[in-house]
N, C-alpha and C positions, 0 to 999 in steps of 0.2 A: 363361288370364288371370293366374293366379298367378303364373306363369312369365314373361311379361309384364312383369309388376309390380316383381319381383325384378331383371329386367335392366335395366329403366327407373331404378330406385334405384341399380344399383353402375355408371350410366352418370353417373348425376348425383354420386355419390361421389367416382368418376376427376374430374368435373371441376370442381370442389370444393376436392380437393385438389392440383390439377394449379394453379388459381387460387392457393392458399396459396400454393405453393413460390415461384410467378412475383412474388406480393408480398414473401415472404421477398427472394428474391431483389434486386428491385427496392429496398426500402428498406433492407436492413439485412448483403447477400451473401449468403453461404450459407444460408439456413434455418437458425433457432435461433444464430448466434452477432451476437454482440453486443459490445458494447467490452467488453475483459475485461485484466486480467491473469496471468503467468505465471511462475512463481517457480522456477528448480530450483538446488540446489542439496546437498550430502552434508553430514553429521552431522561434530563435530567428533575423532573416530574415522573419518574416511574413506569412511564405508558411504555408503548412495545410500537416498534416501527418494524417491516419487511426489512429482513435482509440485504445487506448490499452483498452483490458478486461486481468484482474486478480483476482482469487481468494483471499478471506479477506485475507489471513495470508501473499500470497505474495506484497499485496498492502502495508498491514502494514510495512513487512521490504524495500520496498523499499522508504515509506518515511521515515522509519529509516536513511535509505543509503544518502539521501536525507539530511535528518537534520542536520545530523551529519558533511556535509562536510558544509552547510551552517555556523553552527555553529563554524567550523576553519577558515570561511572565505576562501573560495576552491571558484573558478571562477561557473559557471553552467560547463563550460567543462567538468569538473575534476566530474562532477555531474553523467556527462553524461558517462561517459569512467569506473563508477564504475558501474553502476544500467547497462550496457551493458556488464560488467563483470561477476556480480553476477549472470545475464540472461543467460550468457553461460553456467555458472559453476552448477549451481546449481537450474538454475529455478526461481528464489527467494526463495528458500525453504532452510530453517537452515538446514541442512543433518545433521546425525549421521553418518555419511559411504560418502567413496571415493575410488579414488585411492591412492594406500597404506595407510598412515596416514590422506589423506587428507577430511577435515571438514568444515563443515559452510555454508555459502552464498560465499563466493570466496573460497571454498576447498584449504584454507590455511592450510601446513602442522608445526605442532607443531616440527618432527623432521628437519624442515629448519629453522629455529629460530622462526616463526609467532607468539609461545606461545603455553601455552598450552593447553590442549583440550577442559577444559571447556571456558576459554578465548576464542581461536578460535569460536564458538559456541555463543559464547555471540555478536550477529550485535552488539550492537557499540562498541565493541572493535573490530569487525573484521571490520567494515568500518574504521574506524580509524587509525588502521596498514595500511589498500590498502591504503586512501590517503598521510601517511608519506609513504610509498616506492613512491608511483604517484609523490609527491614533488619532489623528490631527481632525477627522470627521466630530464635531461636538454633536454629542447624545446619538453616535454610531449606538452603544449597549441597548435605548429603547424604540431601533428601528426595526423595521420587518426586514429580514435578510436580504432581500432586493434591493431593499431604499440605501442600506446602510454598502451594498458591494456594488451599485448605480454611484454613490457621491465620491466610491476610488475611479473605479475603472467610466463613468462620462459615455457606455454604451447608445447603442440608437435602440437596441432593443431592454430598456428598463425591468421590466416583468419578468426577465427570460430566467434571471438565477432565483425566482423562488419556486422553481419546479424542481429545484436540488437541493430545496430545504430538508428533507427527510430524511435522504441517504446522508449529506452531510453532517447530520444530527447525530446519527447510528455511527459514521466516520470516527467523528469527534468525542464521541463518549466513550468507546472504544482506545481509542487508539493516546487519551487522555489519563487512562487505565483506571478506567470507573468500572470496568465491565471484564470477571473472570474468563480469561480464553476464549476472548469474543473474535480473535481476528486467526482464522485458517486456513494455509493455501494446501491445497495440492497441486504439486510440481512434478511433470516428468522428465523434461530435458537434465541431460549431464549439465553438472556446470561447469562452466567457463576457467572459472578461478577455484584454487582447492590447495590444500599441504600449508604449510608455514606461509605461502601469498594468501592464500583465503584469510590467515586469519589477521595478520599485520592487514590486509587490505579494513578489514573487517574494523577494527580498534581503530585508525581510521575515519573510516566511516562515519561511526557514532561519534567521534569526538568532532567532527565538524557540523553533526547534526545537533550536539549535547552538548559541546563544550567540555572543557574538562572531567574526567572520570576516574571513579576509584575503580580501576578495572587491574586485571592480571590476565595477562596474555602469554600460553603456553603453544608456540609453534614449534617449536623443536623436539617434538612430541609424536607416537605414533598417530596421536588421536589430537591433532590439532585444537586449541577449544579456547574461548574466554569468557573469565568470569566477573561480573559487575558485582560490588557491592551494593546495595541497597537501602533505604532508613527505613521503607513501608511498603507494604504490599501494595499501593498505587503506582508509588513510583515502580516499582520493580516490571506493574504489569504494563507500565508505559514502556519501559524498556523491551519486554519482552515479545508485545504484539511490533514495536521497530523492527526486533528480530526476524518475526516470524516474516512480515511483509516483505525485506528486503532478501530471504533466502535464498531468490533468485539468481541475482544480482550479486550476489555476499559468496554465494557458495553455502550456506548453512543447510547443514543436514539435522541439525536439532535443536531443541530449546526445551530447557527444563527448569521452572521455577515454581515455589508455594506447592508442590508433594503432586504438581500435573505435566506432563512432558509434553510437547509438537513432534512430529517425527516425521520427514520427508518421506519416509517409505507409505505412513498412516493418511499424511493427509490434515491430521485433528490432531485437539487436545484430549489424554485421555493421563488416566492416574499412573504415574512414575513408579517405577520398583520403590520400593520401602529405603532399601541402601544406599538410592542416592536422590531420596527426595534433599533438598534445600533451603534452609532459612536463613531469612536477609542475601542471600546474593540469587541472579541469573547468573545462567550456564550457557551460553550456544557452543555445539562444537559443528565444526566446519569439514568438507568431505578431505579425506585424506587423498596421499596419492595413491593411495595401496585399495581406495572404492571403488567399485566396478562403474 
């Protein structure tokens, strides 16, 4: 009867789990993955760090984190010593909750001066304030990442942010656009936002992240889409891993610049038709209303 019992159980386990995989399967593809992204990219020394994977919404703020300090004109250091900040603090994840008052992507608190809550909460202004305190740090450039995001953020755990030394390296050289189609998600949700609102939401976007842009924005278009000019293939690919990161969020179905295209259906970057490779500008076009 025991014995019985026993095979009766690891029949009903097989099928069980044999059930999981098939709903894995069915709603989401392989078992356990899920929309994700993919970051590779080597240290500014040449060496090769592990991959970073992030969820769309933490990829997005950290080329927010990213943008933003480029757009002050911040070294990559100072890139670096934030997005390994924000990794402690909060994951990349904007938080509503902390300790006591504290908010955000860096769990700046509104009762220390940071600002207030909804400010706090709002990435670039919360990236913004970390790099004016990071400024004002003397010889922040020759500290170990720790020391130099310990003398902003006054933590009780010191040590904690140079265990996100690496990935924020990979992050930042990346997304600084040192590194050809280093940043790739795959996305399966519908988006949100799409047609002529993806793309005005989208130009936008970048302009609050970028400042000012020589962009041209066609929404009144089948194929909704906008195109940045560019001076160099750095800049361009800084713009274009923004793209890729925020596709979630953005609605972007594609990104095509320097003769390599992204493609939400693919996943990656891989070589664009001949006819509409690009020089000197990005391309994103955004889902229409007419995509399934």
């Amino acid at each position: 009867m025991r014995k019985r019992t026993l095979l009766s159980g690891a029949v009903a386990f097989a099928v069980i789990a044999s059930l999981g995989v098939f709903l894995g399967l069915r709603n989401n593809g392989p078992l356990g993955v899920g929309p994700s992204c993919r970051v590779e990219a080597g240290d500014s020394a040449g060496g090769e760090f592990r991959p970073v994977t992030l969820d769309p919404e933490q990829m997005a703020n950290a080329a927010t984190i990213a943008a933003v300090g480029i757009r002050r004109a911040m070294p990559e250091r100072a890139v670096v010593v934030a997005l390994a900040t924000a990794f402690q603090e909060s994951k990349l994840k904007n938080l509503d909750y902390g300790d006591r008052d504290s908010l955000g992507l860096f769990q700046q608190r509104p009762s220390m001066g940071w600002g207030t809550p909804e400010q706090v909460r709002d990435p670039r202004y919360a990236a913004g304030k970390f790099y004016d305190a990071l400024r004002k740090v003397r010889g922040w450039q020759q500290m170990r990442v720790t020391d130099a995001a310990q003398r902003v953020q006054r933590s009780a755990h010191p040590e904690a942010y140079e265990k996100w030394a690496d990935e924020a390296t990979v992050l930042a050289a990346a997304l600084s656009g040192k590194a050809t189609g280093a940043v790739a998600c795959a996305l399966r949700d519908k988006p949100v936002i799409r047609g002529a609102a993806a793309a005005v939401g989208l130009t936008e976007s970048l302009s609050l992240d970028w400042g000012a842009l020589d962009a041209v924005t066609s929404a009144a278009t089948r194929q909704p889409s906008l195109s940045l000019n560019v001076v160099s293939d750095r800049v361009g690919w800084q713009y274009a891993h923004w793209l890729v990161s925020h596709a979630a969020d953005r609605g972007i179905k594609r990104v095509l610049f320097a003769g390599l295209e992204w493609t939400v259906k693919d996943g990656e970057w891989t070589r664009a038709p001949a006819h509409e490779a690009t020089t000197g500008r990005v391309v994103a076009e955004v889902f229409s209303d007419r995509d399934g």
